[in-house]
DOBA-595611 format. One record per residue: residue number from 1; x, y, z negated of N, C-alpha, C in turn. Coordinates in Angstrom, 2 decimals. Layout:
N
R pos    n.px    n.py    n.pz   ca.px   ca.py   ca.pz    c.px    c.py    c.pz
R NUM       X       Y       Z       X       Y       Z       X       Y       Z
...
//
This chain:
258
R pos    n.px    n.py    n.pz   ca.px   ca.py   ca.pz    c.px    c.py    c.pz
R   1   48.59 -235.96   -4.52   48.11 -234.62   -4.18   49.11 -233.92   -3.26
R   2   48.49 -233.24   -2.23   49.43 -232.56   -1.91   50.15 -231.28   -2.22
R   3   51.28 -230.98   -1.93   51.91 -230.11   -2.28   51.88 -228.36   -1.49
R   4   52.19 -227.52   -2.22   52.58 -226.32   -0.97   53.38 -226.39    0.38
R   5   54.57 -227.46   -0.20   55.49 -227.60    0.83   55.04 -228.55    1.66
R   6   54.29 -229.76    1.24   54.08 -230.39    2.28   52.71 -229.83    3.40
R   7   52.10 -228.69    3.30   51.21 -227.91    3.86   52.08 -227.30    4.85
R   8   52.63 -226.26    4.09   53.85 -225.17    4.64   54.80 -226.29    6.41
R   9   55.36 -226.85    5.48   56.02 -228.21    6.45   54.98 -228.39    7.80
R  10   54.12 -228.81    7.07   53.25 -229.61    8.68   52.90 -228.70    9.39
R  11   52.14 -227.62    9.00   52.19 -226.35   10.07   53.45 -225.57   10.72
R  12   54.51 -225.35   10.02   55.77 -225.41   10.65   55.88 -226.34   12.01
R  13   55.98 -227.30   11.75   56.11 -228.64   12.95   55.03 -228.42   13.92
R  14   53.71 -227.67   13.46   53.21 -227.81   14.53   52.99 -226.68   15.47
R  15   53.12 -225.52   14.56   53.43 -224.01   15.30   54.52 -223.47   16.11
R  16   55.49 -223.87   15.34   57.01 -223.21   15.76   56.89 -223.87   17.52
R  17   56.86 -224.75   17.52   56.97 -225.18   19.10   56.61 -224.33   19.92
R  18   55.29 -223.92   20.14   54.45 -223.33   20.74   54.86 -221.85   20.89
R  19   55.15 -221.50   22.59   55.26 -220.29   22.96   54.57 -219.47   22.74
R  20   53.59 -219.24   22.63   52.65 -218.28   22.54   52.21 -217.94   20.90
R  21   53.16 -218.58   19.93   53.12 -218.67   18.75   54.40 -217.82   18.01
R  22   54.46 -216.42   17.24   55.76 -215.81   17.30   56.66 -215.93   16.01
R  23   55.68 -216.27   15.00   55.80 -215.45   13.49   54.97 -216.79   12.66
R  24   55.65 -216.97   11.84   54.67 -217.45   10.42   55.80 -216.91    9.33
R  25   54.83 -216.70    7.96   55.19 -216.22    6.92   54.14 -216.34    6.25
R  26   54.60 -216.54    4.79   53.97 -216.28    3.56   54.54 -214.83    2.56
R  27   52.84 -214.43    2.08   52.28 -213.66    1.59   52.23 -213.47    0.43
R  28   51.35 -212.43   -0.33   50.95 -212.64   -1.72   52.17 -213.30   -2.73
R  29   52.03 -214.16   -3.61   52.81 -214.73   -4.65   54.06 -214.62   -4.02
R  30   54.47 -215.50   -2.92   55.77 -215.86   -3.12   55.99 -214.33   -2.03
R  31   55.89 -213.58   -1.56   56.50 -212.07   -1.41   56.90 -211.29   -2.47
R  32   56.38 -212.23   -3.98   56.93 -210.91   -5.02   57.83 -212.31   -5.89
R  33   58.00 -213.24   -5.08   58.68 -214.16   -6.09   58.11 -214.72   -7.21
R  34   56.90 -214.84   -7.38   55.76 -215.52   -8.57   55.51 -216.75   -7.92
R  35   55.51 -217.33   -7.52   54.62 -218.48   -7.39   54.45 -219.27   -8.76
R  36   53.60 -220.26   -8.55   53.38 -221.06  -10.05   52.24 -221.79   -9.56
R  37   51.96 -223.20  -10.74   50.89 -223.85  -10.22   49.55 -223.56  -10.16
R  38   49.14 -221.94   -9.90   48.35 -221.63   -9.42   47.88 -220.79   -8.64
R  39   48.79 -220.45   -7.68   48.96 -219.72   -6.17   48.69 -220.97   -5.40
R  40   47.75 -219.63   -4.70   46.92 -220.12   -3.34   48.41 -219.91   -1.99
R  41   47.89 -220.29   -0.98   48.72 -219.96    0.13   48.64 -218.70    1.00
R  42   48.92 -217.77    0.92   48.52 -216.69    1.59   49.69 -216.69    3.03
R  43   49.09 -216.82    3.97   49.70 -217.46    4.93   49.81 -215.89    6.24
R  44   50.21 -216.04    7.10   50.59 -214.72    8.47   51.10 -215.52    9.47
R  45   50.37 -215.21   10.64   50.51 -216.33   12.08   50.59 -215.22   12.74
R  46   51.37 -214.60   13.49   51.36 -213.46   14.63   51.68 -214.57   16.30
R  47   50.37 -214.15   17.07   50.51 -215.06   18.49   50.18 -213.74   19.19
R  48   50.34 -214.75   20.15   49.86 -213.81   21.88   48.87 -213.03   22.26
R  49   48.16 -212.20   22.35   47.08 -211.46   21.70   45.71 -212.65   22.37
R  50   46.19 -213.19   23.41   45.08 -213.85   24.00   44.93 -215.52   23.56
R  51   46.00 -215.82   22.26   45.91 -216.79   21.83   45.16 -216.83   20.62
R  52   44.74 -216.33   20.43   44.08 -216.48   18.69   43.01 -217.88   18.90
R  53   42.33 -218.28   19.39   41.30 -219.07   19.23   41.78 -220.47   19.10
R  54   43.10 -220.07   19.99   43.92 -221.71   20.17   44.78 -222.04   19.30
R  55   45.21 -220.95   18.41   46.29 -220.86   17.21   44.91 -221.56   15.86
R  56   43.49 -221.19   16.11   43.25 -221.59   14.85   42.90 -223.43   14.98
R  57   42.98 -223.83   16.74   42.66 -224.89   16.50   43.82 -226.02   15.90
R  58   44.87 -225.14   16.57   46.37 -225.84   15.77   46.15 -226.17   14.51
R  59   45.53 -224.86   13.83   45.73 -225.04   12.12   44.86 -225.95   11.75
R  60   43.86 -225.76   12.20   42.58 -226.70   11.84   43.31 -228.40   12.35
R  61   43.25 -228.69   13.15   44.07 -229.82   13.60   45.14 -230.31   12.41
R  62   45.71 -229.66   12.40   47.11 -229.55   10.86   46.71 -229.80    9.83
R  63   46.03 -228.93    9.70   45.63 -229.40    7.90   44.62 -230.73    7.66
R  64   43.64 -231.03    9.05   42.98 -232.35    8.94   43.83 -233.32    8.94
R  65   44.67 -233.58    9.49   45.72 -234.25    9.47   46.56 -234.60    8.06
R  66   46.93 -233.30    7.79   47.37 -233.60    6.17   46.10 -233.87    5.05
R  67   44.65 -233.70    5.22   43.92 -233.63    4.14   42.59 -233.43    5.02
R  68   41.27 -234.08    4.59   39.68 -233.79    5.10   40.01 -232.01    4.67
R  69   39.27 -231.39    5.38   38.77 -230.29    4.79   37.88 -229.74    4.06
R  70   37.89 -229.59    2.61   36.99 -229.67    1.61   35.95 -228.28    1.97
R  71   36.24 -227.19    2.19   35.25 -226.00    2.32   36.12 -225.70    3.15
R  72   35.40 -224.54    3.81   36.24 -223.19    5.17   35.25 -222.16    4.73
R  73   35.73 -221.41    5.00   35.11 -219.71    5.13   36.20 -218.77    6.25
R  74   35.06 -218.34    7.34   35.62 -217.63    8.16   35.14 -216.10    8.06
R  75   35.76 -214.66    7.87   35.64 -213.74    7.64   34.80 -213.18    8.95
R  76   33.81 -212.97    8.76   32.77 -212.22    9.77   33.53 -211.23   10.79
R  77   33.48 -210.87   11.95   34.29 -210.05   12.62   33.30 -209.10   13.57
R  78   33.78 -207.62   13.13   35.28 -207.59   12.74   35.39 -207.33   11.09
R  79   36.76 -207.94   10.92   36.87 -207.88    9.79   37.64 -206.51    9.53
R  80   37.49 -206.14    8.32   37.96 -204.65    7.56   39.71 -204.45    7.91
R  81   40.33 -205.52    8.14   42.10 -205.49    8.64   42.40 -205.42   10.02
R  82   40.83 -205.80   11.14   41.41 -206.10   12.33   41.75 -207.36   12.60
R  83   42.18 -208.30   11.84   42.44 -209.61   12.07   41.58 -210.75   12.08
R  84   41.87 -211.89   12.22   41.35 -213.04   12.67   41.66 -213.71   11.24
R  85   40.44 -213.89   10.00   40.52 -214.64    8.76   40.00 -215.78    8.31
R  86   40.68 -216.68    8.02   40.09 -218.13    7.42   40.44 -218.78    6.38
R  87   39.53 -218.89    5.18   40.09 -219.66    4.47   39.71 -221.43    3.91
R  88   40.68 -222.04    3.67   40.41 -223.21    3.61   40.63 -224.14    2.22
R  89   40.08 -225.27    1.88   40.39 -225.62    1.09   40.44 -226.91    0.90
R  90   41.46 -228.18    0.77   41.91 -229.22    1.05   41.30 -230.02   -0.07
R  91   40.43 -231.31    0.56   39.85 -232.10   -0.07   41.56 -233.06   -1.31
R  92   42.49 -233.14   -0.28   43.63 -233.90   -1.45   44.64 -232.62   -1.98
R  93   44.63 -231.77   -2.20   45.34 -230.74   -2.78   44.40 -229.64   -4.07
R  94   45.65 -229.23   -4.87   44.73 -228.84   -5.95   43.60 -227.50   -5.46
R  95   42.37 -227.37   -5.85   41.77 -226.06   -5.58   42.40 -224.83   -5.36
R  96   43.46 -225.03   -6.28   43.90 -223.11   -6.58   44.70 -223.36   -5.18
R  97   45.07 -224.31   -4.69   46.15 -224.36   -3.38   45.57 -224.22   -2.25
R  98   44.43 -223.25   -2.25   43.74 -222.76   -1.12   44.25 -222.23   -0.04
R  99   44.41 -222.30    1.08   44.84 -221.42    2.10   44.17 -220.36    2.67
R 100   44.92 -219.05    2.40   43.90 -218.07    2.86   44.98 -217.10    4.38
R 101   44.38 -217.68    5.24   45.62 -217.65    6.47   44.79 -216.20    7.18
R 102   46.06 -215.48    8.12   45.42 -214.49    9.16   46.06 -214.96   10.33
R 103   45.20 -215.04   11.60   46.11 -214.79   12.63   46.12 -213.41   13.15
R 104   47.23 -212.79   13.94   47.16 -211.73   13.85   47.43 -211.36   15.40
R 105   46.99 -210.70   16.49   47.60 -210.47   17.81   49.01 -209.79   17.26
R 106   49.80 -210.13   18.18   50.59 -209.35   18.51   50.66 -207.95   18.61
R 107   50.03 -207.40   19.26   49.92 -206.26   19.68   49.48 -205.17   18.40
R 108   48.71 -205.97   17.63   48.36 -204.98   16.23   49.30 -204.77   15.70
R 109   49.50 -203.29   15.16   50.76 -202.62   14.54   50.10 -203.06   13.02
R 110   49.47 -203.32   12.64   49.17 -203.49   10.96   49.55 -204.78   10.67
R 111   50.60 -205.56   10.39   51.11 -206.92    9.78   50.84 -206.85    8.45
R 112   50.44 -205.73    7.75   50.78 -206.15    5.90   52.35 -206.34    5.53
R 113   53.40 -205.49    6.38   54.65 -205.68    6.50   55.29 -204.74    5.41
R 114   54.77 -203.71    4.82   55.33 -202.70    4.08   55.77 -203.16    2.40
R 115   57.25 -202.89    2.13   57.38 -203.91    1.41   56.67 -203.38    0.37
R 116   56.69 -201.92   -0.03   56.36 -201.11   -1.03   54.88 -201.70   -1.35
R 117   54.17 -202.02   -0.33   53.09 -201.97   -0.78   52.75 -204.01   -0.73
R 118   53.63 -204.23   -0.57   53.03 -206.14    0.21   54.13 -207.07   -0.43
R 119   55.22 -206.42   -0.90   56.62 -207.37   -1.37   57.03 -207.46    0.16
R 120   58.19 -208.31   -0.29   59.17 -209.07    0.58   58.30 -210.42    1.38
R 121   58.13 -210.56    3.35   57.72 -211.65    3.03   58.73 -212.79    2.96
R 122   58.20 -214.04    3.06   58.73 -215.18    3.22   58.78 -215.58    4.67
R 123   59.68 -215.66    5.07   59.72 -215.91    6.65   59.78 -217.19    6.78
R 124   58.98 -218.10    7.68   59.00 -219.41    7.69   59.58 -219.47    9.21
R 125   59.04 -218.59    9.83   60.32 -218.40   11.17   59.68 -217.37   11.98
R 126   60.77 -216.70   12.88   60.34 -215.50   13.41   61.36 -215.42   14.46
R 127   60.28 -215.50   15.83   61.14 -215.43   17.02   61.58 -214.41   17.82
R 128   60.63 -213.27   17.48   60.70 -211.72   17.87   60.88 -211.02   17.16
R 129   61.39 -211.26   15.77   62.14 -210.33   15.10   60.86 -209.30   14.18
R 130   59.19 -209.70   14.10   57.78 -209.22   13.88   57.71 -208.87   12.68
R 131   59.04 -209.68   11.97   58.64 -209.65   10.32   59.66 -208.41    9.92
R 132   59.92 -207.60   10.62   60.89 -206.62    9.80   59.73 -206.08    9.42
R 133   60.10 -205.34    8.82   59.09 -204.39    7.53   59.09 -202.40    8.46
R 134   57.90 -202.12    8.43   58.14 -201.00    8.92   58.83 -199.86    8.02
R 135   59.46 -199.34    8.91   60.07 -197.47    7.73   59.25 -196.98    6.62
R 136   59.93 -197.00    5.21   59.12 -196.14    4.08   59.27 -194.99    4.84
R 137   58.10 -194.07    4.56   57.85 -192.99    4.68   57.52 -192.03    3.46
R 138   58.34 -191.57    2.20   58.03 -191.19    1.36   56.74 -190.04    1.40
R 139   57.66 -189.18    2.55   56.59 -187.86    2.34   55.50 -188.02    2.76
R 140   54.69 -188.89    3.49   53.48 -189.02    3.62   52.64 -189.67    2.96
R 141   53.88 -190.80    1.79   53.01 -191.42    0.63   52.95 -189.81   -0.25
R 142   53.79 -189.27   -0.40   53.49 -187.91   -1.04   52.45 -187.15   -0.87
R 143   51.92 -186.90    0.58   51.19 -186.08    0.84   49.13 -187.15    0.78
R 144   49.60 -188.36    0.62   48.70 -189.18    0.28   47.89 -188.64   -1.03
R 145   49.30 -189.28   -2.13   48.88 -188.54   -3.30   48.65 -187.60   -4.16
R 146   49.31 -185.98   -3.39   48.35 -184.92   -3.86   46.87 -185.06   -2.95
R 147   46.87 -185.57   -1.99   45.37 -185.45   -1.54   43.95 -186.21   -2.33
R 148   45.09 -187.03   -3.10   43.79 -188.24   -3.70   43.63 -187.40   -5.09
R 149   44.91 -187.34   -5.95   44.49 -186.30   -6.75   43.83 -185.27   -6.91
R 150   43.94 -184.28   -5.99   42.80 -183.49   -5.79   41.42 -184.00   -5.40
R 151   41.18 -184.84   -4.90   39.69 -185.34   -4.72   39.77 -186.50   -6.25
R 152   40.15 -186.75   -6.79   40.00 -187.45   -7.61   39.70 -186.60   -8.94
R 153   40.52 -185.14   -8.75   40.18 -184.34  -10.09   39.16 -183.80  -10.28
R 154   37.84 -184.03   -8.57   36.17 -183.20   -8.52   35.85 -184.41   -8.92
R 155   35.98 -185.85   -8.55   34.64 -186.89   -8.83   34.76 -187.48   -9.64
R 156   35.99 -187.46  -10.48   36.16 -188.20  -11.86   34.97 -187.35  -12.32
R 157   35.35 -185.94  -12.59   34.38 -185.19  -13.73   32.76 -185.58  -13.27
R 158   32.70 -184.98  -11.94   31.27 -184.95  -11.43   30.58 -185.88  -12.05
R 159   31.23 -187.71  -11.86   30.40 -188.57  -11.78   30.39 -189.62  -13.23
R 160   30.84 -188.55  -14.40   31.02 -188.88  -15.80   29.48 -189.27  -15.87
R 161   28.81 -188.60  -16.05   27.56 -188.48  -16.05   26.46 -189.89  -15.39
R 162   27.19 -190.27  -14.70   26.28 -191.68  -14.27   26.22 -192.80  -15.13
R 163   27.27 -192.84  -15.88   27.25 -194.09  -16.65   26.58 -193.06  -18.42
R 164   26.95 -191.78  -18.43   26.26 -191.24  -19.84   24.44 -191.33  -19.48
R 165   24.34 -191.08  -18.46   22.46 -191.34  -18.17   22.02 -192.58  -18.47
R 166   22.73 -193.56  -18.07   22.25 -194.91  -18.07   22.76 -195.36  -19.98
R 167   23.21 -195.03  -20.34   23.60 -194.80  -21.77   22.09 -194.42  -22.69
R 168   21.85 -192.94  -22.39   20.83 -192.59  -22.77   19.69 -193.46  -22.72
R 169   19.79 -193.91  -21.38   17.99 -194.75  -21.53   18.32 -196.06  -22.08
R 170   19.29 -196.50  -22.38   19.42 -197.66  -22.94   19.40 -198.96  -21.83
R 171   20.09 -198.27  -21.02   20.22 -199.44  -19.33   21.86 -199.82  -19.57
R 172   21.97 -201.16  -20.24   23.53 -201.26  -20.48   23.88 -201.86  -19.25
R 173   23.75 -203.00  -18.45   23.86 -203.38  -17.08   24.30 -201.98  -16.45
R 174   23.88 -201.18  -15.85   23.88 -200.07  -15.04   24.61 -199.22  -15.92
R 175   24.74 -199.08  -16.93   25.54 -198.18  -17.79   27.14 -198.68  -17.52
R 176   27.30 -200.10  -17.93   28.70 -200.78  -17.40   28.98 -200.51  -16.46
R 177   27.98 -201.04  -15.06   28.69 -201.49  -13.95   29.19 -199.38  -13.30
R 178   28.52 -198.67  -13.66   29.20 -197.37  -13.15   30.55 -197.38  -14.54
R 179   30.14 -197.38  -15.35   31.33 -197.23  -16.21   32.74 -197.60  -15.72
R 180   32.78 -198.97  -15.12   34.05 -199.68  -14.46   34.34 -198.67  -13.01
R 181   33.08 -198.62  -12.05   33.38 -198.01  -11.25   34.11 -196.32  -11.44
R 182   33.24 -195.68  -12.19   33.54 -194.25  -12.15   34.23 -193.69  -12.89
R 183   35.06 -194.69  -13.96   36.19 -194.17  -15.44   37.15 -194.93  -15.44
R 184   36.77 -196.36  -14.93   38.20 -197.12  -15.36   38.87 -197.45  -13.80
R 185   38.33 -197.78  -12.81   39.09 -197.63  -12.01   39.97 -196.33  -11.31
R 186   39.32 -195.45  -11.54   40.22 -194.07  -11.30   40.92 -193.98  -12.17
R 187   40.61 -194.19  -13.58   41.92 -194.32  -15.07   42.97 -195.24  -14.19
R 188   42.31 -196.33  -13.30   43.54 -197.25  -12.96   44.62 -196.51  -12.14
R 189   43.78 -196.14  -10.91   44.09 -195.52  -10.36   45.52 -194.58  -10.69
R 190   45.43 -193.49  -11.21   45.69 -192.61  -11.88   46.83 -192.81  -12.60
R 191   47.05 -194.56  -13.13   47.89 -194.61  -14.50   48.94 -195.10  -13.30
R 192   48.60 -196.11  -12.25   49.33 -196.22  -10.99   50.60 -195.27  -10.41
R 193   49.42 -194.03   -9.99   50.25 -192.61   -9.64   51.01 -192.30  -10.86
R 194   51.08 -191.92  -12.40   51.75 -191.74  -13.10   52.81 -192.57  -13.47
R 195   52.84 -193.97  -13.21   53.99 -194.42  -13.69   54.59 -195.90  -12.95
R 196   54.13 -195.69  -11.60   54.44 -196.43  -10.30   55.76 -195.84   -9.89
R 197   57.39 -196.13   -9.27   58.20 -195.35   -9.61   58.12 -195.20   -8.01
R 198   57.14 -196.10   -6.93   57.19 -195.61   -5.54   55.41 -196.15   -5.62
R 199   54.17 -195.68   -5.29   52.88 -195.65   -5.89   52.19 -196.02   -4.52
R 200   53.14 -196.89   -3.67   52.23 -197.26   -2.40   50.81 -197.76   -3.18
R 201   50.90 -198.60   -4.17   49.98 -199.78   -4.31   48.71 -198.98   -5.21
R 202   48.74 -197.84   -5.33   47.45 -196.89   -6.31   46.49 -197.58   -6.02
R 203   45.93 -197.94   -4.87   44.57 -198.34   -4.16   44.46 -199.96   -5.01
R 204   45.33 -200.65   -5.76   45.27 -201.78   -5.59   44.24 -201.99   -6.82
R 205   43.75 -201.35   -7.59   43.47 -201.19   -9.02   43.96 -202.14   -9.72
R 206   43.32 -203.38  -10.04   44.18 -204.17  -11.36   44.54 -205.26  -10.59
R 207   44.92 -205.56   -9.36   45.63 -206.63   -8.49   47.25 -206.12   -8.66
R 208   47.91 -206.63   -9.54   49.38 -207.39   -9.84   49.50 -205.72  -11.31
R 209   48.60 -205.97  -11.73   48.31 -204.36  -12.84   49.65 -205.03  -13.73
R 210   49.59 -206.32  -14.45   50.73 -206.59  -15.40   52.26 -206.45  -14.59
R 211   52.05 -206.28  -13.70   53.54 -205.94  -13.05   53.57 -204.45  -12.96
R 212   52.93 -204.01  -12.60   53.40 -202.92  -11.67   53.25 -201.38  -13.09
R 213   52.63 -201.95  -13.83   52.43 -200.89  -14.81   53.23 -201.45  -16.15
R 214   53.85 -200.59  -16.86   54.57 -201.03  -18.17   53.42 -201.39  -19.27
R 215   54.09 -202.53  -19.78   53.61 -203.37  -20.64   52.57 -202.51  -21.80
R 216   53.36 -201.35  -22.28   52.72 -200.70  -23.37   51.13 -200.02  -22.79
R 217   51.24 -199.31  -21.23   50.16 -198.70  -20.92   48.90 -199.88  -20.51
R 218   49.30 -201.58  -20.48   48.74 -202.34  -19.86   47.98 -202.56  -21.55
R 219   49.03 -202.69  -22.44   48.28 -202.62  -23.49   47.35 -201.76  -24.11
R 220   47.44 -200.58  -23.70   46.67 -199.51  -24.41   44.85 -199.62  -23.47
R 221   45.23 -200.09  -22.03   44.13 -200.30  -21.36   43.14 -201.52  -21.23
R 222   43.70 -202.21  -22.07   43.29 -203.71  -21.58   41.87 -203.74  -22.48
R 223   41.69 -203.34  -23.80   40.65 -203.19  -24.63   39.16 -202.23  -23.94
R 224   39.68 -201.23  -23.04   38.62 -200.97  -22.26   38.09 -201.62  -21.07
R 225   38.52 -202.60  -20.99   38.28 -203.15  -19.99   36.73 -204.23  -21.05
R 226   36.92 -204.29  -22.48   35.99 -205.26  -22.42   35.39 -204.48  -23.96
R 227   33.95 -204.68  -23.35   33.06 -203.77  -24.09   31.69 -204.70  -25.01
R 228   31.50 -204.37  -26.02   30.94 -205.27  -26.94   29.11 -204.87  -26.68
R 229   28.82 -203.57  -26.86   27.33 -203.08  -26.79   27.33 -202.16  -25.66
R 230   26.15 -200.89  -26.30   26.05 -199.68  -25.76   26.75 -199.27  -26.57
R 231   26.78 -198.80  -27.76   27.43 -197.98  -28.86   28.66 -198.02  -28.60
R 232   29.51 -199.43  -28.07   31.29 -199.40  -27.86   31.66 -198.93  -26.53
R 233   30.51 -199.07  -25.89   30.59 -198.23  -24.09   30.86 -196.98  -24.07
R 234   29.81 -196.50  -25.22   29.90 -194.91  -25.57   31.19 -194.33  -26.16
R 235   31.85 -194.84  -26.99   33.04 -195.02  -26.96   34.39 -195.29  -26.47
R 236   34.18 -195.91  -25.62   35.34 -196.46  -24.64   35.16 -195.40  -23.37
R 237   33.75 -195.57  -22.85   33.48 -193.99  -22.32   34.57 -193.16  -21.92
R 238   34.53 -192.52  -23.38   35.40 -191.32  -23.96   36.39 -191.34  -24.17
R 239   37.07 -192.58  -24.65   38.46 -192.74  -24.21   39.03 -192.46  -23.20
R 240   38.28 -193.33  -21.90   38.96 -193.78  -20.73   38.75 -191.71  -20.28
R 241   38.18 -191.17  -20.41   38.04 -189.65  -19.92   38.85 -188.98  -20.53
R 242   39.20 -188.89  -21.72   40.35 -188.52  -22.29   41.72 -189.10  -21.87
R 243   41.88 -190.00  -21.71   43.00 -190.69  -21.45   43.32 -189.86  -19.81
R 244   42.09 -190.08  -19.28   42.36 -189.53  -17.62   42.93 -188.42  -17.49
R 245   42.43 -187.27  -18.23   42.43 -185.71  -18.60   43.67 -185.27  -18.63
R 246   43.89 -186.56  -20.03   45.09 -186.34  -20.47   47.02 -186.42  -19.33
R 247   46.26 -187.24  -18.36   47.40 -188.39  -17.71   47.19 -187.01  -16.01
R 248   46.08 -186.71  -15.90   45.77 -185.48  -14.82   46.20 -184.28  -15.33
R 249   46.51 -183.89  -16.42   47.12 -182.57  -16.68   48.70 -182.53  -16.77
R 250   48.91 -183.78  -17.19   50.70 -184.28  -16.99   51.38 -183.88  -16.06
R 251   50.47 -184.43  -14.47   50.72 -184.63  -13.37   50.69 -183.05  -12.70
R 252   49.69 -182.19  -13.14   49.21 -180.97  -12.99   50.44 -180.00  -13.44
R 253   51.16 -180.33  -14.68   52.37 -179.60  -15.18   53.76 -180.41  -14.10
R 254   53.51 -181.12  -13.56   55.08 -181.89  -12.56   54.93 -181.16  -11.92
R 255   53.37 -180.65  -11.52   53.77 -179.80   -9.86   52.94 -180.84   -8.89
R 256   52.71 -181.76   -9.29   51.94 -182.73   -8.26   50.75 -183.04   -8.01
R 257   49.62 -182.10   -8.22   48.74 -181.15   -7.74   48.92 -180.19   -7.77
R 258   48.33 -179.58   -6.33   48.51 -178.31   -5.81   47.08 -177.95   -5.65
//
């Protein structure tokens, strides 16, 4: 089977050469130092802005070489980052060792470089110097999060009510799926801003949640996350709104809504 490194390796050898090729790095897991045997490859190719088409035939070329290509999926464009997305998945390497690569022009100021919010990356090499990380900017993550708070303290309440209707008629499908949307991800939200000690990542909801939130609040939340009927919905409900209330009036006494 193949390995990460022997993936990592062969695209090395075949990128780095190439002028018009500036940047590779890895992403995701190994930016926060997790890897394990079940991280995918989250990969970053920064080229020439007019090279992208020829950078993916490199990769494609590369990885046939190391392995058939078992599936691909290419992200419809444009895609939601601006970038050029593909992911792949190697007929001799394990599934979870998926590659989920970007190429990126040059010229785009958005790399996914911020460490606060992306980790540290892994530089596999960098010829223009692409991978520094741009300036924290506290006060504008500040001025981020009284803005979300305040819009978060009208539509939490407003939109209680979507998942209590669907309650009433006895629509548990539709009762859940707003429930997650309109109580527990803003609870996520929320528990983020309260006890994130720099809160770039609020938006992330439960993507790296056992890290980034202390163990005890991961515990107190984890039981709403999984709901038995209607009757324990109705219940958990009311938790997760209390809990919010509770964690929005905290924040309300810091001074951090205005």
């Amino acid at each position: 089977m193949l390995t990460r490194e022997d993936i990592l390796s062969a695209l090395e050898r075949s990128l780095k050469p190439i002028d018009q090729v500036f940047a590779l790095w890895e992403a995701g897991a190994a930016a926060f130092d997790r890897i394990d045997q079940w991280s995918d490859i989250d990969l970053m190719v920064v080229v020439q802005d007019d090279f992208v088409a020829q950078t993916w035939e490199l990769i494609e070329s590369t990885l046939k070489d190391c392995s058939p290509i078992d599936l691909k999926y290419e992200l419809p464009q444009p895609t939601w980052h601006g970038h050029s997305q593909v992911f792949y998945r190697l007929k001799d390497a394990s599934p979870f060792l998926f590659i989920d690569a970007l190429v990126m022009q040059h010229g785009n100021p958005n790399k996914f470089l911020e460490v606060e919010q992306h980790g540290q990356a892994r530089v596999i090499f960098d010829k223009l110097e692409v991978t520094q990380p741009p300036p924290f900017d506290p006060r504008a993550l500040q001025d981020q999060l009284v803005s979300q708070l305040q819009q978060m303290n009208v539509t939490f309440n407003l939109f209680q009510v979507e998942t209590l209707k669907e309650i009433n008629r006895g629509n548990d499908i539709e009762a859940i799926s707003f429930y997650y949307s309109t109580s527990i991800r803003p609870l996520v939200e929320l528990l983020r801003i309260r006890y994130m000690d720099v809160p770039a990542r609020y938006k992330f909801y439960t993507r790296y949640i056992q890290y980034d939130l202390p163990k005890e609040v991961v515990d107190e939340l984890r039981p709403l996350f999984f709901v038995h009927d209607l009757a324990d919905l109705a219940i958990k409900h009311r938790l997760a709104g209390e809990w919010f209330h509770r964690v929005m009036q905290e924040l309300e006494q810091q001074g951090k809504i205005k």
